[in-house]
C-alpha positions in Angstrom: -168.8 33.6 64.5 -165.3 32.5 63.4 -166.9 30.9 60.4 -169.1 33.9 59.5 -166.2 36.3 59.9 -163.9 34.1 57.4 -167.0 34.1 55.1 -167.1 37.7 55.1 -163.4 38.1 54.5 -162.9 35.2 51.6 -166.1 37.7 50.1 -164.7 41.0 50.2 -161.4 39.2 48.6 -163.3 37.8 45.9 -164.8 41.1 45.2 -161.9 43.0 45.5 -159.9 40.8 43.1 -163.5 41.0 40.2 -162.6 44.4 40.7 -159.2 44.5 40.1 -159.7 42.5 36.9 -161.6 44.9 35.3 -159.7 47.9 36.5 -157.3 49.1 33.5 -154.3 49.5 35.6 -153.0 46.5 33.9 -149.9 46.6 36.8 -152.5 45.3 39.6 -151.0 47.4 42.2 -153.7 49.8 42.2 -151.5 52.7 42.3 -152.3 56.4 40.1 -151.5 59.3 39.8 -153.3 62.8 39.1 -151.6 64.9 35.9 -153.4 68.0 35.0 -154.0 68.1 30.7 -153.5 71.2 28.6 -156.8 72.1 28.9 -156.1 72.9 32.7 -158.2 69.2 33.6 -156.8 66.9 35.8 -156.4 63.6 34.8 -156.5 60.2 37.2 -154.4 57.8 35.3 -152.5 55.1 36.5 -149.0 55.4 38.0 -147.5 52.9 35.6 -149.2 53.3 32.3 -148.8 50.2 29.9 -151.9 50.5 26.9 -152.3 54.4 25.5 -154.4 55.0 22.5 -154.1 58.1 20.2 -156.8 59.9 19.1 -157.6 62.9 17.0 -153.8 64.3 17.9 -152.5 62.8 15.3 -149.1 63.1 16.2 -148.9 61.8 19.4 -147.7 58.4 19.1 -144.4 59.7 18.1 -144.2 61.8 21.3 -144.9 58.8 23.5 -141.8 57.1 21.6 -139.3 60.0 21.7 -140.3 59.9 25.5 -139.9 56.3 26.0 -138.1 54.9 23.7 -141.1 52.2 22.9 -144.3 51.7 21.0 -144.9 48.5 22.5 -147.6 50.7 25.0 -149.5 52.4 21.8 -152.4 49.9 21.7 -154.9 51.9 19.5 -154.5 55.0 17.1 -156.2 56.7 14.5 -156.4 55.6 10.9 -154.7 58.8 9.6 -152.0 58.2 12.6 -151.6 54.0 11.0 -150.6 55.5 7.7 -148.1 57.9 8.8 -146.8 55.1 11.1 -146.9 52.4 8.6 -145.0 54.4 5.7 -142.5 55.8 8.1 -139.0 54.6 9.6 -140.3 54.2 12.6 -142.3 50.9 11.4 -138.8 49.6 11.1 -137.3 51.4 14.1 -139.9 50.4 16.6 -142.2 48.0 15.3 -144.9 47.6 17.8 -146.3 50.5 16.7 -148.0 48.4 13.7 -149.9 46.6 15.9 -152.4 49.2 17.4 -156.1 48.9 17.2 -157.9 51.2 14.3 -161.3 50.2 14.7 -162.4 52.3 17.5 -162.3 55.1 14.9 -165.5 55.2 12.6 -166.8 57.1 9.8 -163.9 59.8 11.4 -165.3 59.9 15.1 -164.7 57.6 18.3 -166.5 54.8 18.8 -166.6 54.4 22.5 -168.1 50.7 22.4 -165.2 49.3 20.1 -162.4 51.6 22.1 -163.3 49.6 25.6 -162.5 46.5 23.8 -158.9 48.2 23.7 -159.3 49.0 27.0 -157.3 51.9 27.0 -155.4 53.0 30.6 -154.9 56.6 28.6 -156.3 58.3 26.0 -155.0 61.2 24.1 -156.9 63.7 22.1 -156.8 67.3 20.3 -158.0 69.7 23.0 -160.7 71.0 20.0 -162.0 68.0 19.8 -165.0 68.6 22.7 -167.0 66.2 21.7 -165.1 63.1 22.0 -163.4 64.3 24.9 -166.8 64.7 26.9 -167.9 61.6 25.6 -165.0 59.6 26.7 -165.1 61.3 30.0 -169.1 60.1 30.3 -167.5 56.9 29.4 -165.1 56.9 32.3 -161.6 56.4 30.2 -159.0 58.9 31.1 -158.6 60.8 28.6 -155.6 63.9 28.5 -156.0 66.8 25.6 -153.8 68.2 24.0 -153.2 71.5 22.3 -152.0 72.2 19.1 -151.3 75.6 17.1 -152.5 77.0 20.9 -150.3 75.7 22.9 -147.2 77.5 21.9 -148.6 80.1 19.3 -148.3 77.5 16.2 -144.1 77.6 16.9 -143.5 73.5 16.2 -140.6 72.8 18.4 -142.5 75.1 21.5 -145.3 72.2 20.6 -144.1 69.1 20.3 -141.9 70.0 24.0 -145.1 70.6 25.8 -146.1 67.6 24.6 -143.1 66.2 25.1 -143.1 67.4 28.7 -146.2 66.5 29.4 -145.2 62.9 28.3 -142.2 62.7 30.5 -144.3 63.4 33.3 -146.8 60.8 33.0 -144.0 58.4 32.2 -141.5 59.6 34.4 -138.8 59.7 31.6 -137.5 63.1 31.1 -133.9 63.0 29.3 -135.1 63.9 26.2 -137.1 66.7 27.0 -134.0 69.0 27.7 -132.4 67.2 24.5 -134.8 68.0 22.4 -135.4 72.0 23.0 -131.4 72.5 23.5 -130.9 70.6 19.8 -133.8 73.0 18.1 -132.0 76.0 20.1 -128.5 75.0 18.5 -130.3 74.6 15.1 -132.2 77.9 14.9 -129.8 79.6 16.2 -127.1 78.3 13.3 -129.6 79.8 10.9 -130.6 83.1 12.1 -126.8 83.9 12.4 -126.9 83.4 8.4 -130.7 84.7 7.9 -129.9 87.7 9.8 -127.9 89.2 6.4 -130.7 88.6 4.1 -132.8 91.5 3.3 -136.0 91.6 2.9 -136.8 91.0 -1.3 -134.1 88.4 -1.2 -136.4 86.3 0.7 -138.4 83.7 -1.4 -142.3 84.0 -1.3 -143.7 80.5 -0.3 -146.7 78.6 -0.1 -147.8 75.6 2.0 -149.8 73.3 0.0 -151.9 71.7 2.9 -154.4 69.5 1.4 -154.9 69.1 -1.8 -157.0 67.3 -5.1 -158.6 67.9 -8.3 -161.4 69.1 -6.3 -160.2 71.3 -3.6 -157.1 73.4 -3.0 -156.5 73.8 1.2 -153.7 75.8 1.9 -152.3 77.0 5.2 -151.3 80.7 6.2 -151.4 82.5 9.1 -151.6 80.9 13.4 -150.7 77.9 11.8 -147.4 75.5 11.6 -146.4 76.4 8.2 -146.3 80.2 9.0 -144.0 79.5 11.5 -141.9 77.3 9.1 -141.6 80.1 7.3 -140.4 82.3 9.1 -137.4 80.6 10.6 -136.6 79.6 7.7 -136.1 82.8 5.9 -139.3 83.1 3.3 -142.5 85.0 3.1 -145.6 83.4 3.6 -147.5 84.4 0.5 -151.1 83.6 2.4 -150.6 85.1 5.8 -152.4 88.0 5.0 -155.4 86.7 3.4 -155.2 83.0 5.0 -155.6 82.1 8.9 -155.1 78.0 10.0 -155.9 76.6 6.5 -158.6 77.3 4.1 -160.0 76.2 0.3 -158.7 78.3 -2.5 -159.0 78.6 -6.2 -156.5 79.0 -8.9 -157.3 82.5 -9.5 -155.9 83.1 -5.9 -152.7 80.9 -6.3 -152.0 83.0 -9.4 -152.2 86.3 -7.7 -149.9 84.9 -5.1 -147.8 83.5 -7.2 -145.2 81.8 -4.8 -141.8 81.2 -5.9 -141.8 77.9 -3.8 -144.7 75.3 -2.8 -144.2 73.0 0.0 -146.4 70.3 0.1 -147.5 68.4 3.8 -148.0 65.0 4.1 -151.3 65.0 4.6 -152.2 64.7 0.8 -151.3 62.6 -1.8 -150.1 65.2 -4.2 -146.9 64.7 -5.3 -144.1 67.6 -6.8 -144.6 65.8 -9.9 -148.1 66.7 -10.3 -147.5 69.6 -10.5 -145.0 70.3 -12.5 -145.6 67.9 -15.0 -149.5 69.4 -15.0 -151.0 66.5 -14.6 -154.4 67.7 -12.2 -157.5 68.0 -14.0 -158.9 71.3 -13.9 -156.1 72.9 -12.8 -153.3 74.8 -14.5 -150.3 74.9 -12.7 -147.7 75.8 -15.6 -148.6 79.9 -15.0 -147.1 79.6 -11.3 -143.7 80.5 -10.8 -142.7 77.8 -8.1 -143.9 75.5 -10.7 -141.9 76.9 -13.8 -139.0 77.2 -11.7 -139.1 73.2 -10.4 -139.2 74.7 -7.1 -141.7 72.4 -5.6 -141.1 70.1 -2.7 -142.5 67.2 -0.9 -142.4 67.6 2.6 -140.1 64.8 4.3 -141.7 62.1 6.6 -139.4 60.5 9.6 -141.0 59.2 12.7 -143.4 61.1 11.8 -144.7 64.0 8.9 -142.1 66.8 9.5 -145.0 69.5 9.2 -146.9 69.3 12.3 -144.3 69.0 15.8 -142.2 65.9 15.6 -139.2 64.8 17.4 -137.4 65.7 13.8 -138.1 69.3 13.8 -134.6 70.5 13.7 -134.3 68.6 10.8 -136.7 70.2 9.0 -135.5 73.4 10.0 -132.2 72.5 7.7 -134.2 71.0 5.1 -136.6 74.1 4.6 -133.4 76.8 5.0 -131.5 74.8 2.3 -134.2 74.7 0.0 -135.1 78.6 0.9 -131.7 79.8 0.6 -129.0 76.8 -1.1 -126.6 79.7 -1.2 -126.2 80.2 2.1 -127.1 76.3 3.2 -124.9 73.4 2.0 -126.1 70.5 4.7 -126.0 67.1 2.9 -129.1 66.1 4.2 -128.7 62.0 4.1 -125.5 63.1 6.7 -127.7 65.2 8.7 -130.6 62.9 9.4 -127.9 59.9 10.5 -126.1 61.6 12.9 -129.4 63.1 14.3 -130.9 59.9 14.8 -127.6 58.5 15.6 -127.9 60.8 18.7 -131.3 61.6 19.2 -132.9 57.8 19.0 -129.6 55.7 18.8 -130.7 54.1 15.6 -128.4 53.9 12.7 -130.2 55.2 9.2 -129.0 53.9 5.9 -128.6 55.9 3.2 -131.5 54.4 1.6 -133.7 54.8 4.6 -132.6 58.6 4.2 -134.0 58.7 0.7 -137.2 57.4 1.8 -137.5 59.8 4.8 -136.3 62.5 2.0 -138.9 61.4 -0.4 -142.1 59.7 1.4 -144.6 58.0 -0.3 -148.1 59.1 -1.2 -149.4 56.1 0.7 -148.5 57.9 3.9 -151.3 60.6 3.2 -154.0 57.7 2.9 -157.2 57.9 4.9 
């Protein structure tokens, strides 16, 4: 009986230790924790999570390191993510990041087989995104949505501190959190005091160039992050009356708008340049007035593409009132975005590094 009962325990040991090699709670300790998603789900993920993959929230990745501090736990993201990542300062900041996993992402959906090879203790995805979220549920890997223009009304810093939130609770680090909303508090603040006098036809008519080639013209307008831009920066969004989220447009329609600036995201390749130099076939810029003017910008690119919520928002809240109203804004923006990362990440920018955040490369916009 002695024998059979040691039997039976050196069994259930062996079993237990198969099964907690193939658990993904890489800690061993079995321990997790329940966090409810912004879909209202709750989530069973492990207490100390060490491999996260980003999915179709593109931005996440520079959440989790505003959070943490690290990239070292991003073990997979999404192609469009790599690119951002890649042609970014945070490559240089934080250089983990360059070695998450692409491959689970195919022909612009999730793979499940080649994601289990990452083996993934958390994945994130946008809370739209249904189908891959059901999938990966079927497929058992936790997986936490996120919202996006929903979330917070499309208002970027409201965004990117739910997120943010959400992070420090699954991570357990919160000191940025406050940090964060109290910095993009100070900064709005500074610039509705000098907003506030500007009336009405003084304020520059705008459009946001979403995505964009010689074959199609997307541009965003109402419910959506560039609206919201906008608006705290003292302009007019030209396509909020006609435009909800973002939608194809012709020429015909720009002309009738006829913005007096055009931002353009980082999610296309198109360049100021392009513009106004008139080099896209089939398309005649030269009759707009943003163009004529040379009032065309790229917009910037730090640890992440300043359009959609980022840890640099309030730096793109300067950026966009400067451009919107230089008579009333005189930030020197190299200055501005080394002594936020000074004090928001600890990292010391160059002035070159500056430039390049200033001026990001079409590369970044690569799919």
């Amino acid at each position: 009986m002695l024998v059979a009962s040691a039997a039976t325990l050196l069994f259930m040991a062996a079993c237990n230790q198969v099964e907690n090699e193939d658990s993904t709670d890489v800690s061993g300790d079995g321990a997790e924790k329940v966090i409810t998603d912004q879909l209202g789900r709750e989530v069973t993920i492990p207490a100390d999570v060490e491999r996260v993959v980003n999915g179709g929230i593109l931005p996440y990745y520079s959440t989790w390191y505003v959070a943490t501090n690290s990239t070292e736990e991003i073990v997979g993201m999404h192609p469009n993510s790599y690119n951002a990542a890649e042609n970014s300062i945070l490559a240089e900041m934080s250089p983990d990041v360059l070695e998450a996993d692409t491959s689970f992402i195919q022909n612009g959906e999730v793979n499940v087989e080649e994601l289990l090879k990452v083996n993934p203790q958390v994945y994130f995805e946008n809370a739209t995104d249904e189908k891959s979220i059901e999938k990966l549920a079927e497929a058992g890997v936790p997986t936490v949505a996120l919202k996006t223009i929903d979330v917070a009304e499309a208002e970027p810093l409201a965004t990117f501190n739910s997120w943010l939130e959400l992070t420090g609770e699954i991570t357990g680090t919160t000191d940025r959190v406050e940090q964060f909303l109290d910095k993009g508090e100070e900064v709005q603040s500074e610039l509705n005091e000098r907003l506030d006098e500007v009336d009405q036809e003084d304020k520059p008519k705008i459009l946001f160039l979403h995505q964009h080639t010689d074959k199609n013209i997307v541009v965003a307008g109402a419910n959506f992050f560039g609206n919201q831009w906008i608006q705290a920066t003292g302009g007019i969004d030209v396509a909020e009356d006609d435009i909800t989220g973002t939608n194809e447009v012709n020429m015909e329609q720009i002309y009738a708008w006829n913005p007096d600036m055009i931002y353009i995201t980082n999610f296309t390749e198109t360049q100021p340049e392009d513009l106004i130099n008139n080099t896209v076939n089939g398309q005649d810029w030269s009759q707009v007035k943003a163009v004529q003017d040379g009032n065309v910008h790229k917009v910037p690119l730090g640890i992440y593409r300043w359009f959609p919520p980022s840890g640099d928002a309030p730096l793109m809240l300067k950026w966009m009132a400067q451009n919107n109203h230089p008579d009333l804004f005189d930030y020197d923006m190299v200055e501005e975005i080394q002594s936020y990362y000074s004090e928001f990440y600890d990292y010391d920018v160059t002035e070159e590094q500056a430039d390049q955040i200033l001026h990001p490369s079409s590369d970044a916009a690569k799919q």
